[in-house]
C-alpha positions as CSV (number, residue, x, y, z in Angstrom):
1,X,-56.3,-20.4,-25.8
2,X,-53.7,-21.2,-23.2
3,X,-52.7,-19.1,-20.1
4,X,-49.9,-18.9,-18.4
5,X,-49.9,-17.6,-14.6
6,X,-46.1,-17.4,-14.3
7,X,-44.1,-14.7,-15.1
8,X,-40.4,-14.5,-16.8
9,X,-38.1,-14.4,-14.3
10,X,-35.8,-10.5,-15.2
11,X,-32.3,-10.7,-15.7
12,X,-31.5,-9.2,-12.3
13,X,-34.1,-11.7,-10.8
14,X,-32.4,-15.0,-12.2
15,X,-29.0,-13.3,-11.4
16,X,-29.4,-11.2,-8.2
17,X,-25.4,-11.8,-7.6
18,X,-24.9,-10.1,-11.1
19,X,-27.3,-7.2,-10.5
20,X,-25.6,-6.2,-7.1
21,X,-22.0,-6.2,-9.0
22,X,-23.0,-4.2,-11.5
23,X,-24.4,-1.2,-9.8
24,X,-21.7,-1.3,-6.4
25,X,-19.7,1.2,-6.2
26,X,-16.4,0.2,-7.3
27,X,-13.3,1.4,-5.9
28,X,-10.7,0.4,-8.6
29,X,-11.1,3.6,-10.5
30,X,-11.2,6.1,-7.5
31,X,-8.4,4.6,-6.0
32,X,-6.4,4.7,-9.3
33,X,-6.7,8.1,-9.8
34,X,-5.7,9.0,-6.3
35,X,-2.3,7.0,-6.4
36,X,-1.7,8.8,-10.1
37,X,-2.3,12.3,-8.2
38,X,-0.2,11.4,-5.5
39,X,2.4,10.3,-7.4
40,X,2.6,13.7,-9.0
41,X,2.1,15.3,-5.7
42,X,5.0,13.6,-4.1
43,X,7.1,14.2,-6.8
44,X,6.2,18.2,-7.7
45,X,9.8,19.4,-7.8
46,X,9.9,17.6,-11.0
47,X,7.6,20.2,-12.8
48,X,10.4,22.8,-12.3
49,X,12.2,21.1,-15.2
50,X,9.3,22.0,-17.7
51,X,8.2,25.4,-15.9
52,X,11.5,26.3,-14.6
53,X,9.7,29.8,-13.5
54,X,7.6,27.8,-10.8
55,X,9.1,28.2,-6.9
56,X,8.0,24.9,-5.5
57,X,10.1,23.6,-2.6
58,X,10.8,20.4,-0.7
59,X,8.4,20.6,2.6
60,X,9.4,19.1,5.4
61,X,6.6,16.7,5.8
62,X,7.0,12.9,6.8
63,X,4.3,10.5,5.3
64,X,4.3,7.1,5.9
65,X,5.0,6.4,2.0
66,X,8.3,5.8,0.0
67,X,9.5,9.5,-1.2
68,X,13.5,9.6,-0.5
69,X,15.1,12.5,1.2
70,X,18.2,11.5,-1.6
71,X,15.7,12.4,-4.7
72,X,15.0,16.1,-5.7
73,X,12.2,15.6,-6.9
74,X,10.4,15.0,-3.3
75,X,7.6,17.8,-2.2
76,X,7.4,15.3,1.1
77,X,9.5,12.9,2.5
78,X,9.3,9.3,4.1
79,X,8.4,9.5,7.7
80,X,10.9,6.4,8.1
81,X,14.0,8.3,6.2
82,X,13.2,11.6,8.3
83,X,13.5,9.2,11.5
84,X,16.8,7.7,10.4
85,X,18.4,10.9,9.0
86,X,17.2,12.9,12.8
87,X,18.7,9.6,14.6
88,X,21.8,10.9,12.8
89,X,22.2,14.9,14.2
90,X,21.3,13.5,16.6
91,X,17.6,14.6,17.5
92,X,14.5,12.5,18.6
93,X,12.4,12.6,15.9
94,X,9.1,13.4,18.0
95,X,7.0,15.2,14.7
96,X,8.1,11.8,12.5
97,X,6.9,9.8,14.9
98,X,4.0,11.3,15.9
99,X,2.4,11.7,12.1
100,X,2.9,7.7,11.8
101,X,1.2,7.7,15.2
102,X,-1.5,9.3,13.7
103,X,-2.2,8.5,10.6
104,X,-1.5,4.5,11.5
105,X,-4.2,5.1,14.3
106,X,-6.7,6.1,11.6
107,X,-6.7,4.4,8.9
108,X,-3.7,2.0,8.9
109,X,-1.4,0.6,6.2
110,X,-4.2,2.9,3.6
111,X,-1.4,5.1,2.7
112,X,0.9,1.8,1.0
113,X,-2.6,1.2,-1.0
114,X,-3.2,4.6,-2.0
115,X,-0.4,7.4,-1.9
116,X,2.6,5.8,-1.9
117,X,4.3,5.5,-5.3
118,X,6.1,2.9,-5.3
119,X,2.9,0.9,-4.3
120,X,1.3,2.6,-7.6
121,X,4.5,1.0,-9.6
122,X,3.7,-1.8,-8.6
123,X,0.0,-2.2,-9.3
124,X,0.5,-0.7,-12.7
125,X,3.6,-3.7,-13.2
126,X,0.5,-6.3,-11.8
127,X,-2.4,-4.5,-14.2
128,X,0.3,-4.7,-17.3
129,X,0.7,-8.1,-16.4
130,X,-2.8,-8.8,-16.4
131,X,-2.9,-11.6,-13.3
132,X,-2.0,-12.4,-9.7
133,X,0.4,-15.2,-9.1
134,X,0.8,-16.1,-5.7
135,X,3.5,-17.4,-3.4
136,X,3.0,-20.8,-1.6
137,X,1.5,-20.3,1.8
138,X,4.5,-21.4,3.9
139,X,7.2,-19.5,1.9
140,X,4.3,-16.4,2.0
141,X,4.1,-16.5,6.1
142,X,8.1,-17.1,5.9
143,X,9.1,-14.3,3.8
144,X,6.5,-11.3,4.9
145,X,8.9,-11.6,8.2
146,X,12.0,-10.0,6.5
147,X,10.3,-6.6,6.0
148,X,10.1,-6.7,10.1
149,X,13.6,-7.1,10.4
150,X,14.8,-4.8,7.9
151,X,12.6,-2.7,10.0
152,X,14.3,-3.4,13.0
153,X,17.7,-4.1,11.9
154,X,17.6,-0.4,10.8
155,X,16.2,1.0,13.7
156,X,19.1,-0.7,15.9
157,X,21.7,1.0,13.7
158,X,20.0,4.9,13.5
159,X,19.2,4.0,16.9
160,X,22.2,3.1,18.7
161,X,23.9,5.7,16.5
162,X,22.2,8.7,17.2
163,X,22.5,7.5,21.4
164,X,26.2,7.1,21.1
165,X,26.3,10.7,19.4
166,X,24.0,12.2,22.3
167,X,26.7,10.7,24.4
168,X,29.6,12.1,23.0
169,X,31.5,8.9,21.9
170,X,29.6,8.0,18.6
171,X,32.0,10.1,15.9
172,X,34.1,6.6,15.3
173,X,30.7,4.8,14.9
174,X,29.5,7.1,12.6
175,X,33.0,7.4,10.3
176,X,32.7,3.5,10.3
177,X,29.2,3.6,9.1
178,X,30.4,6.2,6.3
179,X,27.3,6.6,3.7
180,X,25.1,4.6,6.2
181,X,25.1,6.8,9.2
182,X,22.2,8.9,7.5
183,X,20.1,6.0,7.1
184,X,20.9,2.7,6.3
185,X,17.5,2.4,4.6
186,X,17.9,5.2,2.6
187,X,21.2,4.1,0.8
188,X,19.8,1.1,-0.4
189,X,15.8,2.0,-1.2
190,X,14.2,1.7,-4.4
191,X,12.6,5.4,-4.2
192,X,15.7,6.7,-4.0
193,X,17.2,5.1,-6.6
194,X,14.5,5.6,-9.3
195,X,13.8,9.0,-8.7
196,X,17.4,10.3,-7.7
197,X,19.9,8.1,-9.1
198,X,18.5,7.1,-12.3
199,X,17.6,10.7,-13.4
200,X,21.1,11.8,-12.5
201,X,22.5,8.6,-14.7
202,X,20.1,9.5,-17.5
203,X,21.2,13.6,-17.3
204,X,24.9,12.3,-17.7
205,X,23.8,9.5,-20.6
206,X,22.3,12.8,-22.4
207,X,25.1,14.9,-22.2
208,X,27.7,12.1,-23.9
209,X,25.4,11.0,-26.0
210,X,26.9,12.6,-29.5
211,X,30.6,11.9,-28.0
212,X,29.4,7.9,-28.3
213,X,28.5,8.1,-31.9
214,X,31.2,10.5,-32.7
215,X,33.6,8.5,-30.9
216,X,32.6,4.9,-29.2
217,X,33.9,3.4,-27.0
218,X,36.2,-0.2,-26.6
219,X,35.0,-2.7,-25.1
220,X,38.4,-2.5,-23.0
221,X,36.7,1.2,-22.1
222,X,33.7,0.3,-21.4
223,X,34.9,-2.3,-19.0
224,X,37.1,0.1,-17.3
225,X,34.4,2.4,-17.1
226,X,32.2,-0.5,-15.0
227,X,34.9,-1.6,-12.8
228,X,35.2,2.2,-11.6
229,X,31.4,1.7,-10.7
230,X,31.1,2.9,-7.6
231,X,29.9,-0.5,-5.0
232,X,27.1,1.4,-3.4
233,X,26.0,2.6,-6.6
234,X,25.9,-0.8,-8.5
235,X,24.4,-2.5,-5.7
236,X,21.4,0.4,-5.5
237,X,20.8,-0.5,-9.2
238,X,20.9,-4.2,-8.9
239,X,18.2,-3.6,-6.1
240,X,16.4,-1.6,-8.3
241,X,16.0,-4.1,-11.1
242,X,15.3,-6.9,-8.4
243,X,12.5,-4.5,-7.1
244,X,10.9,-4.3,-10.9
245,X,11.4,-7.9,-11.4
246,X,10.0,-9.5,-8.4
247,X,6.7,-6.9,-8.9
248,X,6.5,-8.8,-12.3
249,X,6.3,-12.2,-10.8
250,X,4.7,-11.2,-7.5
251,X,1.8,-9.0,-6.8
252,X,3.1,-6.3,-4.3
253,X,6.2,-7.8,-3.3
254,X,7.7,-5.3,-1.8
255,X,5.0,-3.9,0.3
256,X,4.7,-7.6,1.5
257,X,8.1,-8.7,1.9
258,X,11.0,-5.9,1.8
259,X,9.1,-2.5,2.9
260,X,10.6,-1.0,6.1
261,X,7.6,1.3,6.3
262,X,5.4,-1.4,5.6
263,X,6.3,-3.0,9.0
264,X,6.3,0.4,10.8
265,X,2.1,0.8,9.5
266,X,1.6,-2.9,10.2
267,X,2.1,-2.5,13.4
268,X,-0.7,0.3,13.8
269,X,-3.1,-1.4,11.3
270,X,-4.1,-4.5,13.7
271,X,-5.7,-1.7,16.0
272,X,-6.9,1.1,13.0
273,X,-9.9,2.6,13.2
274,X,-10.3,1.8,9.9
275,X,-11.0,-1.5,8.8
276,X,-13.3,-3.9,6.3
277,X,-16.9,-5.9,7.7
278,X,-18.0,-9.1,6.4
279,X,-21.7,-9.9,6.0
280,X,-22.0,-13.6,7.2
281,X,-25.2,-13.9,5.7
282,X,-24.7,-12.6,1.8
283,X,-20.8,-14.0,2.4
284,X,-21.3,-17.6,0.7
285,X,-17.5,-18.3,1.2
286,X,-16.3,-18.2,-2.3
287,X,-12.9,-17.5,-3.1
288,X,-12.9,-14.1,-5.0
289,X,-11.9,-11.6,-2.6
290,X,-8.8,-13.6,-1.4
291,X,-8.3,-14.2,-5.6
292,X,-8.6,-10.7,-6.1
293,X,-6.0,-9.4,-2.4
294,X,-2.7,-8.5,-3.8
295,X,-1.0,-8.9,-0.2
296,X,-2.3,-12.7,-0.3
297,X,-4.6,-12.3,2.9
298,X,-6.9,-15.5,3.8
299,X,-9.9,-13.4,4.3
300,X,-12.1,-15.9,4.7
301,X,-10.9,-16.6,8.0
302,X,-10.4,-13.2,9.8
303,X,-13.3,-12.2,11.7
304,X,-16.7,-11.3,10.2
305,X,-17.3,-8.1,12.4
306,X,-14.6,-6.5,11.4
307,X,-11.0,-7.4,10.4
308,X,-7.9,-5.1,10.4
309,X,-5.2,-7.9,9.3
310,X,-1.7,-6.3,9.5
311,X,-0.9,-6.9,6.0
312,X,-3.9,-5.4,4.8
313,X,-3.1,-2.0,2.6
314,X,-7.0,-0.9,2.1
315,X,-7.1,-1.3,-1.4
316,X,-10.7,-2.6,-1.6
317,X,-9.6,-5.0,-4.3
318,X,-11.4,-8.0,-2.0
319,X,-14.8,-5.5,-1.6
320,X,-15.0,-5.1,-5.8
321,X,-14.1,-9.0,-6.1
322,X,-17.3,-10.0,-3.8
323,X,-19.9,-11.0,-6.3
324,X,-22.3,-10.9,-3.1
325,X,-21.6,-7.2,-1.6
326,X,-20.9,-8.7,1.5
327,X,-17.7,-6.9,2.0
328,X,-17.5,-3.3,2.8
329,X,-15.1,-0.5,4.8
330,X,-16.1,0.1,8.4
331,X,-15.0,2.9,10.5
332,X,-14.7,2.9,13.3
């Protein structure tokens, strides 16, 4: 009879890499469910429309997210459109300022990968989708710069503003601004177009609705009715419908490239508490977490210890890609 002194390797023996992905704990779900609640968090007035007898009010909260002071359907608002629209009175806006102190000291640019809506959007555009496409390295490191001077450019116009008004000469500045002196951000952002233009369009659409079957219009009306379009108006909704066609094409493309607030967080997120560790020693340097990053970040070549790169939103996306476990949060 023959023996045989060695064993059959298990399944988690021949495939250690297999057995530790398995049983991590993943962050994909958790982090889902928390952008879902927040959505519905930053956007509780909305539930008065089906329980009209509820008494919920706007708070005056900033959060470094995109909720527009323009949509009533905000519980909260941007910290970045509270800090243009109190440039505006004119008043410093020390409580703005001081929550993006705080929260950007702590954990960063964690609020664009897990409360902010628009982020959400945009990851639900990406997971309908079903891949990543990503944007040439050069054109990537060329482009992430506009968000910073959006950022700035704004800040130079609120700014300057709300000085000349503390001066007493900024009236004329302000009439020339017109629908831009309480915020130049906010007249244009994709928030506030989605959740406060478009559910005012759609309210009108409903209440003509039977008049267009009953009685429809020319195309002579119809053109009429377009070149009375308001400028600011059509150029909000041509935004808009950029903002849901580049997310199509490109993961997180406005966090990366157009976001305002963005820039403010990056700025904090370099020197976060909060950050992610690489293990050099399970790392084996293969390309799955920087696969996996929707902001594009070459992982691979911040440092092992711990890296806070100022595009990074905290999504853990690289730490469930790591078929090793090598990645993992750190804080401090």
């Amino acid at each position: 009879m023959l023996s045989f002194s060695h064993e059959v390797p298990s399944l988690a023996q021949a495939h250690p890499e297999e057995d530790i992905r398995r049983f991590k704990f993943k962050w994909t779900l958790p982090r889902l469910i928390v952008q879902l609640l927040s959505l519905l968090a930053v956007n509780a007035i909305a539930l008065t429309l089906i329980f009209p007898s509820l008494k919920l009010k706007s708070i005056p909260l900033g959060l470094p997210i995109l909720a527009s002071v323009n949509s009533p359907f905000s519980a909260v608002y941007s910290s970045f459109d509270l800090i243009q629209v109190e440039l505006a009175q004119p008043e410093f806006p020390w409580i703005a300022l001081g929550t993006v102190l705080l929260i950007g000291a702590v954990v960063g640019r964690a609020f664009c990968g897990w409360v902010c809506p628009v982020g959400f959007i945009q990851d639900i555009i990406t997971n309908l989708k079903g891949r990543l496409d990503f944007v040439s390295p050069r054109t990537h490191s060329s482009a992430k710069k506009l968000k910073y001077l959006l950022f700035l450019g704004t800040l130079l116009i609120s700014g300057t503003l709300g000085l000349a008004l503390y001066l007493g000469v900024g009236t004329d500045y302000k009439t020339a601004l017109g629908v831009l002196a309480s915020g130049p951000f906010i007249a244009i952002s994709p928030d506030g177009t989605l959740f406060g233009v478009v559910p005012t369009l759609i309210g009108l659409a409903k209440d003509n609705f039977s008049s267009l079957f009953t009685r429809p219009p020319t195309i002579q009306q119809v053109w009429v009715y377009l070149t009375q379009v308001p400028p600011l108006l059509a150029l909000r909704i041509l935004i808009l419908v950029g903002f849901f066609g580049a997310a199509w094409k490109v993961p997180r493309f406005w966090c990366r490239y157009a976001c305002p607030t963005g820039a403010m967080m990056a700025i904090f997120q370099k020197y976060s508490l909060a950050g992610i560790k690489r293990d050099p020693v399970k790392c084996t340097k293969c390309p799955h977490c920087e696969v996996k990053c929707p902001m594009q970040i070459n992982i691979l070549d911040l440092p092992w210890e711990k890296f806070n790169d100022p595009e990074c939103i905290m999504c853990m996306e690289c730490i469930d890609a790591c078929p090793h476990g090598s990645l993992s949060p750190k804080f401090p």
